[in-house]
N, C-alpha and C positions, 0 to 999 in steps of 0.2 A: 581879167576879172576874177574875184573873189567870192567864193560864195559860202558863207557861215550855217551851219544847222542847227537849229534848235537852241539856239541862244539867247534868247529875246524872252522876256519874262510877258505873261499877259500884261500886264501894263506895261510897257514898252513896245509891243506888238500891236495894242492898241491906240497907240498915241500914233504909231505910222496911219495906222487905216485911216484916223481921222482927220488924216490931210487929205484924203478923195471926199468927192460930192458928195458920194451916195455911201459910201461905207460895202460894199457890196457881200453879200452875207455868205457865201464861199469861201472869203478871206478872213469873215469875222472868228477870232479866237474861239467862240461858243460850238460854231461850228466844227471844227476840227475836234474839239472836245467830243461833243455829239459821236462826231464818225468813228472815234475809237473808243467810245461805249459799243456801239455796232460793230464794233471786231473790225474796224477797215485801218490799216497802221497809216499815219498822219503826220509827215515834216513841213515844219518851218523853213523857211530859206528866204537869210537877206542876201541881196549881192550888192558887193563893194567895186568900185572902179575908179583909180587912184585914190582907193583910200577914201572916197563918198561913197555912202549905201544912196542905193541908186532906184535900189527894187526890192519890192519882199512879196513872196509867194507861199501860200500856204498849198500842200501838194498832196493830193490820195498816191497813195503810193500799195499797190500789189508787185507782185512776182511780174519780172517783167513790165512792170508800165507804171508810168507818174499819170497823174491825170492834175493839170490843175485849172480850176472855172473862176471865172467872173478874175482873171488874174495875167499877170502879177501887177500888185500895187504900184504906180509910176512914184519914187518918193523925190524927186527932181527933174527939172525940165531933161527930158533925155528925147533925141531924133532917131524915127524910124531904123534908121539903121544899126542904132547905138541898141533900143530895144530888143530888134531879132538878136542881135550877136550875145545879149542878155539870154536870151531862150535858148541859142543855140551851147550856153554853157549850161544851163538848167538839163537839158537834153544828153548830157555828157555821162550816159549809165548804161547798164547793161539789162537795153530792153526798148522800148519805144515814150514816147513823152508827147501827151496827149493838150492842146492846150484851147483854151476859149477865152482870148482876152477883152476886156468888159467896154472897150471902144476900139471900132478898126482897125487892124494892123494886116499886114501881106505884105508879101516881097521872099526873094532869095532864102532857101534856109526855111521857111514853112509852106505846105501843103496843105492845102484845102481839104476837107473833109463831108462839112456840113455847112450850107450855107449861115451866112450871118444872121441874127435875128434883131425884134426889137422888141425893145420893152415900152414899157408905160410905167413915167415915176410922177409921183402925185405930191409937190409941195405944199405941205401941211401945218405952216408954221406960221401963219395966217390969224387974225383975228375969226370968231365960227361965221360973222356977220361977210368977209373979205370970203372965205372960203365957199360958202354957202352961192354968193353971187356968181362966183368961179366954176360952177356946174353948168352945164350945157341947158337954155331951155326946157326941151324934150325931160330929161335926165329929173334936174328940180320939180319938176309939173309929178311927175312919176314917184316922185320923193314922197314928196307931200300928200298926194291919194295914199300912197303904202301908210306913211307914218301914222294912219287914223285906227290901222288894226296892227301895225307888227310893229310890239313892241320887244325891242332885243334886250335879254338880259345876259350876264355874265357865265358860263358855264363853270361847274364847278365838275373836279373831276368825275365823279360815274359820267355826268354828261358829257364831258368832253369826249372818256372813250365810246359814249355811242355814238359822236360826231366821226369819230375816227372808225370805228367801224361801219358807219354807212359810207363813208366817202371811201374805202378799201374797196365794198362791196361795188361803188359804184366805177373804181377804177379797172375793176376787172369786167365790170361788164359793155366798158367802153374802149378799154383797152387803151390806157395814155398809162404813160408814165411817172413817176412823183418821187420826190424824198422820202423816208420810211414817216408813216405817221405817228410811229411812237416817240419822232424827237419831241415833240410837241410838250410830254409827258416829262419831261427833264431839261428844258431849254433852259443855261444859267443865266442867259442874253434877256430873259421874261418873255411874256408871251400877254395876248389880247385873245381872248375866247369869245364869241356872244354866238349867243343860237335866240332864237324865236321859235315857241313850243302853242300849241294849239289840238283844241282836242283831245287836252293830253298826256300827247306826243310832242317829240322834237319835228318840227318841220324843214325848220337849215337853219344852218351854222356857217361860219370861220372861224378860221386862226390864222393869228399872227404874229410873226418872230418876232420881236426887237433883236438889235446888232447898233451898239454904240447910238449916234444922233438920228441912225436910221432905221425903219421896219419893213418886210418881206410879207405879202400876201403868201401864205401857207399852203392852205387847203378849204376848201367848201361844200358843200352839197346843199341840196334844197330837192325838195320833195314837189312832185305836181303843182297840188296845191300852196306852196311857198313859191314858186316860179309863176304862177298865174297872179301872186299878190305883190311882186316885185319884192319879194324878201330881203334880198341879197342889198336893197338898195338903202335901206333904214338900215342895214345892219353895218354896210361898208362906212356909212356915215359915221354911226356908233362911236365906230374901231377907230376911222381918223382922227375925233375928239378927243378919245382918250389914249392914243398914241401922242398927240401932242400934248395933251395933260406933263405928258411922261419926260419929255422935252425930245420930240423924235421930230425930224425937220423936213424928211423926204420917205415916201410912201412908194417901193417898187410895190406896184400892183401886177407884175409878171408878164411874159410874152404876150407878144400881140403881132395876132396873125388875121389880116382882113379876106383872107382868101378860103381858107377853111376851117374859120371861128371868128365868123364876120359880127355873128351877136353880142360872143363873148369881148371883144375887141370893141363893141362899140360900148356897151355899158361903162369897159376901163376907161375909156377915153370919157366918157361922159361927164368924168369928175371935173376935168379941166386939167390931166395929166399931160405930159409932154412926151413924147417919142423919142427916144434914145438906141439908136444902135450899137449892137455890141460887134467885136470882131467874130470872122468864121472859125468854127470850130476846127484846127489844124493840125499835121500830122509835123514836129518839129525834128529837122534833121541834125544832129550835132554837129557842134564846132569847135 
């Protein structure tokens, strides 16, 4: 196997992604742009096998360690074993290579790390009348009481960064982890802001990436009294309308964990999202 760096121009790098479902936004060009504004150094990598690119991986790369998520792009039918031996030439550095591929894979050559997870991806490409039906009961009923008082508008930057600096405030006082929220502030991919303000005040917000045909639920908060009005729920509406305006065709709405973010998990689903596993996070041994 061959494997070429940093060759591939954004559009040629994008025209691969766009042959996955979901476009997965670890892969997306923006993002890598992004990480090395943030000082984190950033390779492309397609790999060739007789001469077909077969894969392409976009890699966080420090001293010592690759890190690469939601990856590598499958760009041809390739089998199980044909993949690891992919990873295990990716892994061929001096240091460890860290990987999360964005549907199952295990076997010989990767170690487990972290269990697999799953997401929630929300297709959005729907008539509003097709989509609207596609909401869970429960979910629609909920909709509709919210949508009588929260109305979401667009945030413009000062508000954006006080979305970002409450959703900071709130990550440390819950302690989860998240991408910096200053990409938000610079995303070449666009972005969808709405907050719902009362009193005021800002009460909650989102954001949201765009990455090619697809978009990434970002970040959010909501205040008391925004979580007791079902805020989040006119607001997510909002964002899918005008992501598909935008022509965005699948909505990851993020992890989904029933065991210890059973609420959060049901609202995602509430949309009428689908369940997607990704593979376990793995320690790859070269080959």
């Amino acid at each position: 196997m061959d494997i070429r760096w940093d060759q591939a121009s954004e559009d040629e790098w994008q025209a691969r992604m766009a042959c996955h479902a979901h476009m997965p936004l670890r892969q997306d060009w923006a993002f890598g742009e992004a990480m090395r504004r943030l000082g984190v150094k950033t390779g492309r990598a397609v790999i060739y096998d007789a001469g077909q690119a077969i894969a392409a991986a976009q890699v966080l790369q420090r001293r010592g360690l690759q890190i690469i998520g939601q990856g590598p792009i499958w760009l041809a039918e390739v089998p199980p074993a044909r993949k690891r031996r992919a990873l295990r030439c990716l892994a061929r550095h001096a240091g460890a290579t860290i990987v999360t591929p964005d549907a199952p894979l295990s076997g010989w050559g990767m170690i487990p790390l972290i269990t697999a997870k799953a997401s929630a991806l929300w297709r959005i490409d729907g008539t509003t009348q097709a989509l609207r039906q596609g909401l869970q009961a429960k979910w629609r009923n909920r909709l509709v009481k919210a949508e009588k008082t929260v109305k979401p508008m667009p945030l413009a930057v000062p508000k954006l960064q006080a979305l970002l600096a409450q959703e900071a405030a709130q990550r440390r006082a819950r302690g989860y982890g998240n991408l910096p929220g200053v990409m938000a502030l610079d995303w070449s991919g666009g972005i969808v802001a709405l907050g719902w303000h009362a009193g005021g005040a800002l009460q909650a917000g989102m954001v949201f990436l765009r990455h090619g045909h697809c978009a990434s639920y970002f970040l959010g908060w909501a205040s008391p009294a925004a979580r007791a009005a079902f805020a989040h729920g006119p607001i997510l509406w909002q964002a899918a309308l005008a992501l598909r305006d935008r022509g965005v065709q699948v909505l990851d709405l993020g992890a989904v964990n029933t065991e210890n973010g059973a609420g959060l998990a049901h609202f995602k689903l509430g949309t009428g999202a689908s369940v997607v596993m990704a593979g376990a996070t793995s320690l790859i041994v070269p080959g």
